[in-house]
C-alpha positions in Angstrom: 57.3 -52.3 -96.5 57.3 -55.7 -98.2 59.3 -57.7 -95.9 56.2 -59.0 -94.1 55.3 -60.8 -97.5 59.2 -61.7 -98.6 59.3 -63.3 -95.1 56.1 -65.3 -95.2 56.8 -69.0 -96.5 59.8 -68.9 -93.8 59.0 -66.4 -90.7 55.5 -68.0 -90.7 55.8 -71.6 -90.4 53.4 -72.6 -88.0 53.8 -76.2 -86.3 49.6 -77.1 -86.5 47.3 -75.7 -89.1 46.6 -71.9 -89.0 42.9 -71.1 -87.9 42.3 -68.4 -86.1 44.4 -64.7 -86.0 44.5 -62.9 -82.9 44.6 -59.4 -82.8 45.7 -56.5 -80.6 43.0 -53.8 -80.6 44.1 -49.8 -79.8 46.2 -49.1 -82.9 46.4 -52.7 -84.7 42.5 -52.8 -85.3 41.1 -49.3 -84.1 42.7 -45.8 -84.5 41.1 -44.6 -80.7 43.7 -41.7 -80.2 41.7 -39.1 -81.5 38.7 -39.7 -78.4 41.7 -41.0 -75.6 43.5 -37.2 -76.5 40.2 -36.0 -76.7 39.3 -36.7 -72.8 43.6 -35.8 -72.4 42.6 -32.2 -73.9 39.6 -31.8 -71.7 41.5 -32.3 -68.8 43.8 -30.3 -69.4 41.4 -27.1 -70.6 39.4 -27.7 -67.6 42.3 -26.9 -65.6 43.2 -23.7 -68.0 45.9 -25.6 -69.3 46.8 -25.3 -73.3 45.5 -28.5 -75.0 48.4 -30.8 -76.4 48.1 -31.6 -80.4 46.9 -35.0 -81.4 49.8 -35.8 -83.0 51.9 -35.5 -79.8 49.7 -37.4 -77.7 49.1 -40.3 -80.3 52.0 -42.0 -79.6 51.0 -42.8 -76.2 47.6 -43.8 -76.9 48.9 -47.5 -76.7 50.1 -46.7 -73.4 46.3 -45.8 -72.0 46.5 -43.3 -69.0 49.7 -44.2 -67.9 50.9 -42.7 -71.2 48.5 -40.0 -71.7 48.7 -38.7 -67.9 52.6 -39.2 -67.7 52.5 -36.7 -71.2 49.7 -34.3 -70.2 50.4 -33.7 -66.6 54.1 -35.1 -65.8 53.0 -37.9 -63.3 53.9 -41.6 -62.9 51.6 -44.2 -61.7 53.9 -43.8 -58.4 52.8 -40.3 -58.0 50.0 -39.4 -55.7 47.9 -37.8 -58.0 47.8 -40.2 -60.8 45.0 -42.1 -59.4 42.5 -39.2 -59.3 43.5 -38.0 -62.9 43.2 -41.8 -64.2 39.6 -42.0 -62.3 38.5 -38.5 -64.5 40.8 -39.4 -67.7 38.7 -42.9 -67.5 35.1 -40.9 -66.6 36.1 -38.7 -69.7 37.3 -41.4 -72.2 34.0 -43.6 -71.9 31.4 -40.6 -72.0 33.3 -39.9 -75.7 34.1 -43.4 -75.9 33.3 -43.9 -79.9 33.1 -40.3 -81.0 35.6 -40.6 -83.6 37.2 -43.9 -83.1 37.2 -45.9 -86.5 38.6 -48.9 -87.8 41.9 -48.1 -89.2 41.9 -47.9 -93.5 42.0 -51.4 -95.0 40.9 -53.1 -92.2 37.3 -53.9 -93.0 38.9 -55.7 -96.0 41.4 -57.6 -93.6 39.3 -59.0 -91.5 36.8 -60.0 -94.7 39.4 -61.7 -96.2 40.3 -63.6 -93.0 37.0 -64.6 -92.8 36.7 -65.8 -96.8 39.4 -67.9 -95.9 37.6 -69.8 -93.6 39.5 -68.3 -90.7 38.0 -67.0 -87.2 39.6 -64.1 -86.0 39.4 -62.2 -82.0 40.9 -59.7 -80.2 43.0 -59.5 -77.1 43.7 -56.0 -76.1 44.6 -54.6 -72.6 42.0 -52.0 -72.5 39.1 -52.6 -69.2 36.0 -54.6 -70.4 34.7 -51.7 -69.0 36.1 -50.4 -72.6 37.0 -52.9 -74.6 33.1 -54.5 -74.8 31.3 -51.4 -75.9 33.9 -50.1 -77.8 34.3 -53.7 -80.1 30.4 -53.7 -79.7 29.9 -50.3 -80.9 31.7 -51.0 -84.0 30.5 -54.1 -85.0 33.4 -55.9 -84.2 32.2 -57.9 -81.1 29.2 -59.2 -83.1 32.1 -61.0 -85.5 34.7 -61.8 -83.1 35.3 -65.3 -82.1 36.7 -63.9 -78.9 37.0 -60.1 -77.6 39.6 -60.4 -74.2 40.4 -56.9 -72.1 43.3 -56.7 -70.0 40.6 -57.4 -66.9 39.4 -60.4 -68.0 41.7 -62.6 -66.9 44.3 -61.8 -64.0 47.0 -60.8 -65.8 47.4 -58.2 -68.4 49.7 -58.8 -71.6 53.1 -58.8 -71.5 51.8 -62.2 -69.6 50.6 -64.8 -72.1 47.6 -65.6 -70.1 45.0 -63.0 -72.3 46.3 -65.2 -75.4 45.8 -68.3 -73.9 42.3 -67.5 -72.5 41.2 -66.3 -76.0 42.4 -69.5 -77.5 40.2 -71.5 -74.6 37.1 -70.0 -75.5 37.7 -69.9 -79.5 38.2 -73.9 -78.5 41.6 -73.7 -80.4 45.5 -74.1 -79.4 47.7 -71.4 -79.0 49.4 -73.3 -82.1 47.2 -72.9 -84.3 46.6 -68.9 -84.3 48.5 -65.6 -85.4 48.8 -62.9 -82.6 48.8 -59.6 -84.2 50.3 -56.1 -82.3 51.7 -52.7 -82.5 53.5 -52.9 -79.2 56.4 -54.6 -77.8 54.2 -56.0 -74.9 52.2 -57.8 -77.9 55.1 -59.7 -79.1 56.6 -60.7 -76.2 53.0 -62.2 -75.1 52.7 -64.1 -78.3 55.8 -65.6 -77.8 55.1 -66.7 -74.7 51.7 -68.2 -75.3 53.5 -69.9 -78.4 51.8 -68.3 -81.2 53.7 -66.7 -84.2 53.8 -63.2 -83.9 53.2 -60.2 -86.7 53.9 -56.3 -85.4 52.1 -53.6 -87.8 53.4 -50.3 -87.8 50.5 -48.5 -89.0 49.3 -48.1 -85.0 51.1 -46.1 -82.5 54.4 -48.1 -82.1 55.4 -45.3 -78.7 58.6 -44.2 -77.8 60.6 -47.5 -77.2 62.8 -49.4 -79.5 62.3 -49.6 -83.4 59.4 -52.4 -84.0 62.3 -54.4 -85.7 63.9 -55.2 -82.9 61.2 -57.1 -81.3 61.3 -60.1 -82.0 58.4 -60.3 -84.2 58.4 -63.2 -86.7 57.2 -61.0 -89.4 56.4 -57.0 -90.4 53.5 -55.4 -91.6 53.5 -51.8 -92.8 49.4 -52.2 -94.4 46.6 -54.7 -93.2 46.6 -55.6 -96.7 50.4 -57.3 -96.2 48.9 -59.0 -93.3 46.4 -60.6 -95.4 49.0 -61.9 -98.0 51.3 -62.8 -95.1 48.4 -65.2 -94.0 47.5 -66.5 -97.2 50.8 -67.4 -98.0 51.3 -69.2 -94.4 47.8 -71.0 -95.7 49.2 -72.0 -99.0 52.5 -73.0 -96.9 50.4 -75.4 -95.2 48.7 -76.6 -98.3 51.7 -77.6 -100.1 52.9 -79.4 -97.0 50.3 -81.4 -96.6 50.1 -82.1 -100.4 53.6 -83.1 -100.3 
């Protein structure tokens, strides 16, 4: 996909200077669905139930244990059972918290060449701090991050732009002046709101909703390396413009 670089010098015009991308974390910056299927499977064996293949349960992986519970065992978060399963589904998922969750392919070199740009970079993801901190910690991310946000840090969860705002607070920046990056729906439509332009990868989960085209993102990105040219051509945009 090349439209997220064809779309750049347009889709990308930002209204201050750009210094700081935002990111998304379970399936924009980390592949976790191997260890959230993982505790899924071991649910489901230790109830003599046949495990469910990874790639059936990756989808939901962005949807946490609403998604993997709803796939695994049928429930909704309406139905009484679904709070025990999501206690043990969240027991399970931290004691394999970083077993094989990586960094997605090519995003090492992302985040380097935000940072040789002279930009800051954080993440704002809806997973528990519970989560979220060790996880980001565990992988050297944290240690980097201007700002890591979970969905319990503030009291509202994305779709809500609060998360976004918060994370701009305490990287001391404007919602302007950053890039929110997702591979949900509920990432866009918080990045809207908190007035930041918006990029959705499709490298990550992406679920069972509508096609990532139709939400209203102000750009694509098939490959963290078209994010990175998507950024330094919304730099250079900014460069001529203030040449001009």
């Amino acid at each position: 996909m090349n439209a997220a670089v064809l779309r750049a010098p347009e889709a990308m015009r930002l209204s201050r200077p750009l210094r700081a991308v935002l990111f998304d974390l379970d399936g924009t910056l980390v592949d976790s669905a191997p260890d959230l299927a993982g505790a899924t499977n071991e649910m489901l064996l230790a109830r003599a139930l046949p495990p469910l293949p990874l790639e059936q349960l990756r989808p939901m992986a962005g949807a946490g244990a609403r998604g993997m519970m709803g796939l695994a065992f049928q429930v909704t978060p309406q139905d009484q059972r679904f709070e025990a399963l999501k206690a043990e589904f969240f027991d399970r998922y931290e004691a394999r918290l970083l077993r094989e969750t990586r960094a997605f392919d090519g995003v090492d070199a992302l985040l380097e060449g935000l940072e040789s740009l002279g930009l800051g970079w954080g993440i704002v993801t809806n997973k528990s701090e519970r989560f979220a901190l060790p996880l980001t910690a565990g992988l050297g991310l944290a240690q980097r991050a201007v700002t890591v946000i979970g969905g319990d840090t503030t009291p509202h969860a994305k779709p809500h732009p609060e998360p976004l705002y918060e994370a701009a607070r305490r990287a001391g920046l404007a919602p302007e002046e950053c890039i929110y990056v997702g591979d949900d729906h509920r990432d866009i439509l918080a990045g809207r709101a908190a007035g930041m332009r918006t990029v959705a990868v499709s490298w990550g989960y992406l679920g069972r909703g509508e096609s990532i085209e139709a939400w209203g993102a102000d750009a694509l990105a098939a490959q963290p390396q078209e994010l990175l040219a998507l950024v330094r051509g919304a730099m250079q945009q900014q460069s001529q413009q203030v040449g001009a």
